[in-house]
C-alpha positions as a Markdown table, in Angstrom:
| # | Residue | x | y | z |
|---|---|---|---|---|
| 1 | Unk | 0.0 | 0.0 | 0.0 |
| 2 | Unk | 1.4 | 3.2 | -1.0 |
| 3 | Unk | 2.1 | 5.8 | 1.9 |
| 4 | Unk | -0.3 | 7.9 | 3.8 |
| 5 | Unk | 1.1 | 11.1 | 1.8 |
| 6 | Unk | 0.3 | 9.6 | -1.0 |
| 7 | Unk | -3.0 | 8.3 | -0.2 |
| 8 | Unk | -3.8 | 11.8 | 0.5 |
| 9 | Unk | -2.9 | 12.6 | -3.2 |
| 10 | Unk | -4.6 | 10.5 | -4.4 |
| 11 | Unk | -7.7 | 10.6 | -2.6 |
| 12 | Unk | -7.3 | 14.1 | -3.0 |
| 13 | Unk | -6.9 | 13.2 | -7.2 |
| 14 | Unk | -10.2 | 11.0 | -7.2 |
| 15 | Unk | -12.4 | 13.2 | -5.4 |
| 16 | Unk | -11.5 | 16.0 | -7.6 |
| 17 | Unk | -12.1 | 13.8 | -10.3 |
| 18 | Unk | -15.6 | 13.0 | -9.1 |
| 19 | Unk | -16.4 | 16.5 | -8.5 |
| 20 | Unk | -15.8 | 17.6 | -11.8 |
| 21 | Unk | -17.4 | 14.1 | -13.2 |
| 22 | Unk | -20.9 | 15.5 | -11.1 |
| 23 | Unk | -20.9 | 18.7 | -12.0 |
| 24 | Unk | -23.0 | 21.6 | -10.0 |
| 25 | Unk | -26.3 | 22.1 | -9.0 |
| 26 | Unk | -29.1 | 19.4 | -10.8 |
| 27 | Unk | -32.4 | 18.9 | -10.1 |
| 28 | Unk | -33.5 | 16.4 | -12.8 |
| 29 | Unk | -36.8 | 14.6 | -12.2 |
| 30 | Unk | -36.1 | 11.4 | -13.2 |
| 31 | Unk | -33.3 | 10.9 | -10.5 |
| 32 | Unk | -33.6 | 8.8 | -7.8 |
| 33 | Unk | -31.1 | 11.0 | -5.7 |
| 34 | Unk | -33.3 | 14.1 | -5.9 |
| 35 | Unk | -31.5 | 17.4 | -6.3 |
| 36 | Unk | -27.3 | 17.3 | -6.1 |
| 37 | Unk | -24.4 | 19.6 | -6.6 |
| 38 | Unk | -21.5 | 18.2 | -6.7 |
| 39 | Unk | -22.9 | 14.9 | -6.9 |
| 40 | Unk | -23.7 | 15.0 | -2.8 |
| 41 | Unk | -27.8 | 14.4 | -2.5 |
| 42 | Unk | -30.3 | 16.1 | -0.4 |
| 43 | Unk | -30.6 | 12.7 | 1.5 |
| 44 | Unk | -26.4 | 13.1 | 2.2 |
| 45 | Unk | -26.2 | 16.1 | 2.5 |
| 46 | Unk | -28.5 | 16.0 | 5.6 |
| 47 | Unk | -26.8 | 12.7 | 6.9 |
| 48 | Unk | -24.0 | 14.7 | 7.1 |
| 49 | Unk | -25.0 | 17.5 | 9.0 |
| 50 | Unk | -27.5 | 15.1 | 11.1 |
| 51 | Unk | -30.5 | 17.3 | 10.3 |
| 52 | Unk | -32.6 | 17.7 | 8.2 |
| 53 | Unk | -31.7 | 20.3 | 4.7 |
| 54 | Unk | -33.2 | 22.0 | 2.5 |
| 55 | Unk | -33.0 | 21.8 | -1.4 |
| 56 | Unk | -31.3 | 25.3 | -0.7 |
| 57 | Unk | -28.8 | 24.2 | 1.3 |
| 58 | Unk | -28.0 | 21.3 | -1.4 |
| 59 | Unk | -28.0 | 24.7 | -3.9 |
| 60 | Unk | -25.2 | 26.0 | -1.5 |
| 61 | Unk | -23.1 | 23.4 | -0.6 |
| 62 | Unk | -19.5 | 24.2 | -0.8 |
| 63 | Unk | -16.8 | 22.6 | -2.6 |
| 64 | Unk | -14.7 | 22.3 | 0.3 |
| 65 | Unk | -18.0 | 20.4 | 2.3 |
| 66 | Unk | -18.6 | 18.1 | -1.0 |
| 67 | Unk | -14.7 | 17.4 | -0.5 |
| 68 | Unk | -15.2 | 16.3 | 3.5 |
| 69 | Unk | -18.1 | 14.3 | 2.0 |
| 70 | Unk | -16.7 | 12.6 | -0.2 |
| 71 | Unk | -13.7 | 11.9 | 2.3 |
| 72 | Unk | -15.9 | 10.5 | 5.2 |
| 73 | Unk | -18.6 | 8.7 | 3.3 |
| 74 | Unk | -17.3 | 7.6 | 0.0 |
| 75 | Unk | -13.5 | 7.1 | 0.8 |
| 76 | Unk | -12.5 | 6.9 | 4.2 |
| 77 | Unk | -15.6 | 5.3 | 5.3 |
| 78 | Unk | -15.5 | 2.0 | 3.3 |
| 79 | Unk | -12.1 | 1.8 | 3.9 |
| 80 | Unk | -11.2 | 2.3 | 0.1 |
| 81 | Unk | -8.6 | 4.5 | 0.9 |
| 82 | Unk | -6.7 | 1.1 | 1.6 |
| 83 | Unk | -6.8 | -0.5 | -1.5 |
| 84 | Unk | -3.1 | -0.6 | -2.6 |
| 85 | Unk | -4.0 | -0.1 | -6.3 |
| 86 | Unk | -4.6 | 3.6 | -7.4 |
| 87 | Unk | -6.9 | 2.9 | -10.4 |
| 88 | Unk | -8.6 | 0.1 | -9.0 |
| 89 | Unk | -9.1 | 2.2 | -5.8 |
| 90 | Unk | -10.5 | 5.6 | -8.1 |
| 91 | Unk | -12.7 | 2.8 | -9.5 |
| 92 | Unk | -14.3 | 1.3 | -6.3 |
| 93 | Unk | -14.4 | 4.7 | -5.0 |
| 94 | Unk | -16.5 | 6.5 | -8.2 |
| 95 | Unk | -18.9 | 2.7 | -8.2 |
| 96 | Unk | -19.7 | 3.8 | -4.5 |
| 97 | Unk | -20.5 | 7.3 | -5.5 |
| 98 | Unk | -22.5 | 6.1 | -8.3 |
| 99 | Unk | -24.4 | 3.0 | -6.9 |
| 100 | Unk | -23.8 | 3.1 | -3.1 |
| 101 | Unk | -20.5 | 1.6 | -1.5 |
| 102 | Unk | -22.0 | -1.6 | -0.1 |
| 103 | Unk | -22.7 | -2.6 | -3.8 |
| 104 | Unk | -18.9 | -1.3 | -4.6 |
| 105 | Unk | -17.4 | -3.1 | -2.3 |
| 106 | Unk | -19.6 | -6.2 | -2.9 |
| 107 | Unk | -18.3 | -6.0 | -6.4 |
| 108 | Unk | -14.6 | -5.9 | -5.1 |
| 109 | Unk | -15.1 | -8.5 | -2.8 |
| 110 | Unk | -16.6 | -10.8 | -5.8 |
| 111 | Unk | -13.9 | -10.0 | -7.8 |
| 112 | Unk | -11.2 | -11.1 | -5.4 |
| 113 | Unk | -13.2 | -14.2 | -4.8 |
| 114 | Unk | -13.7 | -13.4 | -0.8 |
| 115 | Unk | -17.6 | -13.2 | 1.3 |
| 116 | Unk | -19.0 | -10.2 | -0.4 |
| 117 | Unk | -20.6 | -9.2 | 2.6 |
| 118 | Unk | -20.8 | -5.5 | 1.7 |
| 119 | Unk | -18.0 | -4.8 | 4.3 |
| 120 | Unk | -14.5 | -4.1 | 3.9 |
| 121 | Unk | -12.4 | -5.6 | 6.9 |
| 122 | Unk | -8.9 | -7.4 | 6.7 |
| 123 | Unk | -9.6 | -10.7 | 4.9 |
| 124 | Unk | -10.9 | -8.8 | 1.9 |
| 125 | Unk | -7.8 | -5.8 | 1.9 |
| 126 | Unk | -5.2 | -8.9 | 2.5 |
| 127 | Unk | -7.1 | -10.4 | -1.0 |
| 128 | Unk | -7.8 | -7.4 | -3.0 |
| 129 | Unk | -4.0 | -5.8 | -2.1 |
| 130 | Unk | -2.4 | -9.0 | -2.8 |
| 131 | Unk | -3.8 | -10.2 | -5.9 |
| 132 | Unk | -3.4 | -9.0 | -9.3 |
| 133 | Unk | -5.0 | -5.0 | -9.7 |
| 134 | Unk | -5.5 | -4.6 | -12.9 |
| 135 | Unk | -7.7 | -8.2 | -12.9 |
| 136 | Unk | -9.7 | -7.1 | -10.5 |
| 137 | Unk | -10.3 | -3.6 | -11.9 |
| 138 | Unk | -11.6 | -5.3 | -15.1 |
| 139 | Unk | -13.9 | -7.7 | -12.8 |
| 140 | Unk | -15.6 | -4.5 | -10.8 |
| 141 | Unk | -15.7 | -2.5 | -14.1 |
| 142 | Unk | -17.5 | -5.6 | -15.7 |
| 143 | Unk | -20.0 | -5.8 | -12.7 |
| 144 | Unk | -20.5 | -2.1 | -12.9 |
| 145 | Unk | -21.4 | -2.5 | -16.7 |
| 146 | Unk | -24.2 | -5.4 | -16.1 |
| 147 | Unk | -25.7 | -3.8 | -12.9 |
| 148 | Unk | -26.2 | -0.8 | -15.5 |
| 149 | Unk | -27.5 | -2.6 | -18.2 |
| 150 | Unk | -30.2 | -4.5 | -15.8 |
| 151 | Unk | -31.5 | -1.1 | -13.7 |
| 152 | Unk | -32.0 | 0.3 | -17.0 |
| 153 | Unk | -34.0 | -2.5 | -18.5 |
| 154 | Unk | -35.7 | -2.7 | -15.0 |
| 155 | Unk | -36.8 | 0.7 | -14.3 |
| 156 | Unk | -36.7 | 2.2 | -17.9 |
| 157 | Unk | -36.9 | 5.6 | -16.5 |
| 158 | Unk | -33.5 | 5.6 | -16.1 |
| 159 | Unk | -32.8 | 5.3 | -19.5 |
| 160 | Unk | -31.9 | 9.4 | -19.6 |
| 161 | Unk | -29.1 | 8.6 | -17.5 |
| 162 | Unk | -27.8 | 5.9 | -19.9 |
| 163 | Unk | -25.6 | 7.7 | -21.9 |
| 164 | Unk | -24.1 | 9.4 | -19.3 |
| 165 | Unk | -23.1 | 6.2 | -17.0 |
| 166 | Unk | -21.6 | 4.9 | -20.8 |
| 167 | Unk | -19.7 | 7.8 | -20.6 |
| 168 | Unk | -18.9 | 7.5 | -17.4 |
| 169 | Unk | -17.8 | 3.6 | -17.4 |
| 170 | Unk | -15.8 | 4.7 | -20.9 |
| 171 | Unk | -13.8 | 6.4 | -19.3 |
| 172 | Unk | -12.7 | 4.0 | -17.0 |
| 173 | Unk | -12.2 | 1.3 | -19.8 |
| 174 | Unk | -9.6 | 3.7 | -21.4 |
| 175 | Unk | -8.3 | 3.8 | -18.6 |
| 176 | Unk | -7.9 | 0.2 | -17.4 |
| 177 | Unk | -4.6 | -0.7 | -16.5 |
């Protein structure tokens, strides 16, 4: 695993990445999530505060807030900040963002062939860090682009997002180490 310095870089690296993936302020009304800027939800924004928030204070979220987010909930939280591979990590990370980490890390956990339990503790990070990183970023992409292809089919009304989650999982696959 690389050094805490450059964790921080690189968690640093990803959630700026994710930022400028989400984009600001959206209130479409065929998503799930409600209104989001910076990708953070009404629904996460006011688990983070531990009150209740208005679509106003989703409207005025700061960056540096959506960063501490991102940190806690997304990164830290899950404990993908301890996947030893970078790209596999910004992957897992961006799958939590997208479809909730318990689903990421379920993903990981299949792919490393470990109880996908939802939770990352020591006997999946010993499997995931010691096994080979750029197999296991093409299994959690893989599972990423068949979860997407059966919510679609299931709940068509998330077919206006389809384009965009391509996009999003392209990127990733030109990106696959």
């Amino acid at each position: 695993m690389a050094s805490s310095h450059l964790t921080e870089i690189l968690v640093d690296r990803i959630i700026g990445d994710i930022i400028a993936r989400e984009g600001g302020f959206v209130d479409h009304p065929a998503d799930r999530g409600g209104p989001t800027k910076f990708g953070i939800t009404r629904q996460t924004l006011a688990e983070h505060r531990g009150r209740d928030v208005s679509i106003e204070d989703v409207r005025n979220i700061t960056m540096d807030e959506a960063r501490e987010i991102y940190a806690a909930r997304y990164i830290r939280g899950p404990r993908f900040d301890q996947i030893g591979h970078p790209a596999l990590m910004a992957l897992v990370v961006d799958c939590g963002v997208l479809h909730g980490t318990r689903r990421a890390t379920r993903w990981l956990q299949v792919a490393a062939g470990v109880k996908d339990d939802g939770v990352v503790g020591p006997l999946t990070l010993r499997a995931v860090n010691g096994g080979d990183g750029p197999a296991l970023y093409r299994r959690v992409l893989a599972s990423r682009c068949r979860f997407i292809g059966t919510l679609v089919t299931r709940q068509p009304s998330q077919a206006v997002f389809a384009a965009g989650w391509a996009n999003r999982v392209a990127r990733f696959i030109e990106d696959t180490p």
